[in-house]
C-alpha positions in Angstrom: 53.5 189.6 -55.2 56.5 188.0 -54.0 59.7 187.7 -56.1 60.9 184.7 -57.5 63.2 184.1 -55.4 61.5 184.9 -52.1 59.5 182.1 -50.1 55.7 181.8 -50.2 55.8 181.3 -46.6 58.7 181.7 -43.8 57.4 181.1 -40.5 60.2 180.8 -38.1 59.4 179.9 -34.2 55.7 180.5 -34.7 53.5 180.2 -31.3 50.3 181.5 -30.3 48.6 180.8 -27.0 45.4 181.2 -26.1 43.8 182.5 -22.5 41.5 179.3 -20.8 38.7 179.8 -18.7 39.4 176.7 -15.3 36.4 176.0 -13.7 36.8 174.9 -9.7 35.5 172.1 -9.3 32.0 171.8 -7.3 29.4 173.7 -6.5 31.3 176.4 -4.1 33.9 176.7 -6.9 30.9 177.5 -9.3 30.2 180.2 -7.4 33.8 181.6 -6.7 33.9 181.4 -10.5 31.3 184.0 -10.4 33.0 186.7 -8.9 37.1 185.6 -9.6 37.2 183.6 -12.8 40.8 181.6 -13.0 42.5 181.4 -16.2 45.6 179.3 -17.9 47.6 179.7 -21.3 47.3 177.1 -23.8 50.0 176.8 -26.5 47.9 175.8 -29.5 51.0 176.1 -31.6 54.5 175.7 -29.9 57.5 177.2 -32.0 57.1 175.8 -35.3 59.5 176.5 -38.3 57.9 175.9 -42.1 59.6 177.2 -45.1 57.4 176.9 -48.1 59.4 178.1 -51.9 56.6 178.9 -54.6 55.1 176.3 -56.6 55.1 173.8 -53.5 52.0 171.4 -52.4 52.6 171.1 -48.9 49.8 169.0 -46.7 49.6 170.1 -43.4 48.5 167.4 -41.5 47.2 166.4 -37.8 44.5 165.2 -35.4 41.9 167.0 -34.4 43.3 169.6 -31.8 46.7 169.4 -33.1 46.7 173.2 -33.8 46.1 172.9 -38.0 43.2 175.8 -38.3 45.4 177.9 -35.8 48.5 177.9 -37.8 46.8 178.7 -41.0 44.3 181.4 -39.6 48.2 183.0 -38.7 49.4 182.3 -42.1 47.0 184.1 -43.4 46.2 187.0 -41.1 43.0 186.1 -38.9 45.1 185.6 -36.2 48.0 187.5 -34.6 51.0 185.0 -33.2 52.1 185.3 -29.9 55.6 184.8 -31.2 58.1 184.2 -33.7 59.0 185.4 -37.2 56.1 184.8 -39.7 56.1 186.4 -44.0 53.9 185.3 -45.9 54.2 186.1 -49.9 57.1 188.9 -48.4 54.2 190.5 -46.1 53.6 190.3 -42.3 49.8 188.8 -43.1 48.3 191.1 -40.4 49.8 194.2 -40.9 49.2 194.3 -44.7 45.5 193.1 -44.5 44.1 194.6 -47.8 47.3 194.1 -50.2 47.9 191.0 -48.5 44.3 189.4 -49.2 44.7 190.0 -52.8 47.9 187.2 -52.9 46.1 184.3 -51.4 43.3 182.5 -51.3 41.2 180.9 -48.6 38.9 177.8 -48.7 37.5 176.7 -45.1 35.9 173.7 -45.9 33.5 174.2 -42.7 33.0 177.9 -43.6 31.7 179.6 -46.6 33.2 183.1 -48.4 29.7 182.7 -50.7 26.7 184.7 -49.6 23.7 182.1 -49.0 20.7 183.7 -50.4 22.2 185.4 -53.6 23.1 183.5 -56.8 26.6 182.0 -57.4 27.0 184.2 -59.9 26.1 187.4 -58.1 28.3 186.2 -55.4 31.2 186.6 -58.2 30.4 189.9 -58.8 30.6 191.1 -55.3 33.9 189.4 -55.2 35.1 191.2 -58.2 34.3 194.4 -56.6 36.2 193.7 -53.6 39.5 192.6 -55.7 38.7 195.3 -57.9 39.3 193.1 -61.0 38.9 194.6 -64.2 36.1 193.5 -66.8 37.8 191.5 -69.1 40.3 190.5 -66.5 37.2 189.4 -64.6 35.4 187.3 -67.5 38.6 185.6 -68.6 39.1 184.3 -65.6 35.3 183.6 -64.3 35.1 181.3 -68.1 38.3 179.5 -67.2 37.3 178.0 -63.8 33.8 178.0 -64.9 34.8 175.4 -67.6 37.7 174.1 -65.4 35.4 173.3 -62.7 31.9 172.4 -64.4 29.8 175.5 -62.9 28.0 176.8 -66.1 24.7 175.2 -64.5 25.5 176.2 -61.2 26.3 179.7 -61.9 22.3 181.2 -61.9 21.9 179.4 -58.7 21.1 180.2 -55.3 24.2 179.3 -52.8 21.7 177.5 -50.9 20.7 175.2 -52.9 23.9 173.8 -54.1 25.2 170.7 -52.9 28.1 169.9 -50.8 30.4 169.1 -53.3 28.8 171.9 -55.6 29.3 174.8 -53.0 33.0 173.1 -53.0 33.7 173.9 -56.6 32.3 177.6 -56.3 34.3 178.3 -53.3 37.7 177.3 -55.4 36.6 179.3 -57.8 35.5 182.2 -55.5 39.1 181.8 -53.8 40.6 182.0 -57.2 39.3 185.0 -58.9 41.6 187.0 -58.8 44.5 184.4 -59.6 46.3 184.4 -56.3 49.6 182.7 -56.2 48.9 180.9 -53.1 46.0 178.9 -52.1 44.9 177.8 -48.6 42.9 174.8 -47.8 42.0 174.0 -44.3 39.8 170.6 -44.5 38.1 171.1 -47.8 37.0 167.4 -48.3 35.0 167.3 -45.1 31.3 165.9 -45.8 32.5 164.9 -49.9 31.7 161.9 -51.2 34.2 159.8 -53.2 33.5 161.1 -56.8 33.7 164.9 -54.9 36.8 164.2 -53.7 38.1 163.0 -56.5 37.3 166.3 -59.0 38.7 168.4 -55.6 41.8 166.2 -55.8 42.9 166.4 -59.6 41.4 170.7 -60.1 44.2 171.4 -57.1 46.6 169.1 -58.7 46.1 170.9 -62.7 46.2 174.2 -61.0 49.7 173.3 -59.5 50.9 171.8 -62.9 49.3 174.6 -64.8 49.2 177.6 -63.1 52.1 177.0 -60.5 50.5 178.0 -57.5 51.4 177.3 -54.4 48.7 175.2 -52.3 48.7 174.4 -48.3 46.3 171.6 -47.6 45.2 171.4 -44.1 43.7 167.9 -43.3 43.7 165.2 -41.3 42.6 163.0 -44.3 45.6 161.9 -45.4 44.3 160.0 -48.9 44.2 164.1 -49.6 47.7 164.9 -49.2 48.4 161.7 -50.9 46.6 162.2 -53.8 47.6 166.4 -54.3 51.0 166.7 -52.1 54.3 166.1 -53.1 55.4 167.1 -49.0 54.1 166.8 -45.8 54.1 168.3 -42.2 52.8 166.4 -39.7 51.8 168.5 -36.7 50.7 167.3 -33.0 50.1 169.3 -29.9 51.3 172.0 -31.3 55.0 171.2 -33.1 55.9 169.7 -35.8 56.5 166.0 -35.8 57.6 165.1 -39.1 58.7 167.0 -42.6 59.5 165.4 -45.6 58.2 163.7 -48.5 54.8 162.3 -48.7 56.8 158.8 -50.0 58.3 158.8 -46.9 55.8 159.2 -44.9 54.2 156.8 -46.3 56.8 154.4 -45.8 56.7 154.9 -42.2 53.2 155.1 -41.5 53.1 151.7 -43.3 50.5 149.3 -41.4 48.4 152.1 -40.1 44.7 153.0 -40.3 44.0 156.1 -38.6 46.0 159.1 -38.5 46.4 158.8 -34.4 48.1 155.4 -35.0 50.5 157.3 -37.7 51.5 160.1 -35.3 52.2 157.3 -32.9 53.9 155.9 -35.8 55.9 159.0 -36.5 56.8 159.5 -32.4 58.2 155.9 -32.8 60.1 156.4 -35.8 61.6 159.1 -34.3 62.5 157.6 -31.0 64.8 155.3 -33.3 66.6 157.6 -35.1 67.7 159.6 -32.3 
């Protein structure tokens, strides 16, 4: 665990670039493909610097493309950067896999950590053995998000026959287990309706006030960071564009309706203060 003192997350120039397949155009460059494929680098994420102290809510925002997913897959180990300086909870996330994984936890709001045929509750079990929580450790904590997060009918259930915003609630409390001080997000209101969003919203803003953890919300819904944040990061193409205070950037995204016209917002905001 890290110390007190010690960020949850320094990332410091963080890049990673990805190898493209270029197709020639036509049907001669189809077949030249065949035989010599060409290739180009893609910077997904270009040099980006975010310090994150403990006890922070921090929403990560951008379009879709921006290079969101790719910075938090690096932030917590899935993916190797290509460069830069990157500790997370006083680890290097892919070198440390196993003691690493026990400090953090991951909800992919497109993905799902549950296993779909078994009940929710045997899911928690299998969890438990992976974390190697101890008994009581493991039913103090599976009663306290179970009443936390409404899940004493859910728990007998097959993960297939949840609901969306069911399945939602078990994953935060799959992710949470084994109490990790840091808690990723990457677009966990997708497909929620409005009284989903709102139970998401206030559980991640009592386990802040509560608990202290740390949480990173990845989104480009930015009612989300709104509602849970106290800072944002705004990233596009690949760099950050803004970092500051969710009041601010409210302030300057004032008038806007999507989060396209924000960032086009932000770059004009920008443009002036320079």
């Amino acid at each position: 665990m890290p110390g007190d003192d010690q960020p949850a997350i320094d990332a410091r120039g963080l890049t990673k670039e990805f190898r493209k397949h270029v197709s020639r155009p036509g049907l001669g460059g189809a077949l030249l493909d065949l035989f010599s494929r060409r290739y180009e680098m893609v910077r997904a994420v270009d040099g980006i610097d975010l310090l994150v102290q403990r006890g922070e809510t921090v929403g990560y925002v951008g379009p879709n493309g921006a290079g969101k997913s790719t910075t938090i897959k690096m932030l917590t180990g899935i993916l190797v950067p290509t460069s830069g300086h990157l500790r997370v909870n006083g680890m290097v996330p892919w070198r440390e896999r196993a003691r690493f994984a026990r400090t953090i936890g991951v909800v992919f709001g497109q993905r799902s950590q549950l296993w779909w045929d078994l009940a929710v509750q045997e899911t928690f079990r299998l969890l438990q053995k992976i974390y190697r929580l101890p008994e009581s450790v493991y039913r103090e904590r599976l009663e306290e998000l179970t009443a936390t997060l409404g899940l004493s009918d859910l728990l007998a259930t097959p993960v297939r026959h949840l609901s969306l915003g069911q399945r939602m609630r078990c994953e935060l409390a799959a992710a949470l287990l084994h109490d990790p001080p840091l808690l990723f997000l990457d677009e966990p209101s997708i497909g929620l309706d409005v009284m989903a969003k709102a139970q998401l919203r206030r559980f991640l803003r009592r386990l802040n006030r509560e608990r202290g953890t740390t949480v990173i919300l990845a989104t480009h819904d930015m009612g989300d960071v709104e509602a849970v944040c106290q800072r944002a990061v705004v990233i596009n193409q690949g760099k950050i564009l803004y970092d500051g205070s969710v009041e601010r950037l409210r302030s300057l995204r004032a008038g806007t309706t999507t989060l396209e016209e924000a960032v086009r917002a932000l770059y004009a905001a920008a443009g002036r203060e320079k």
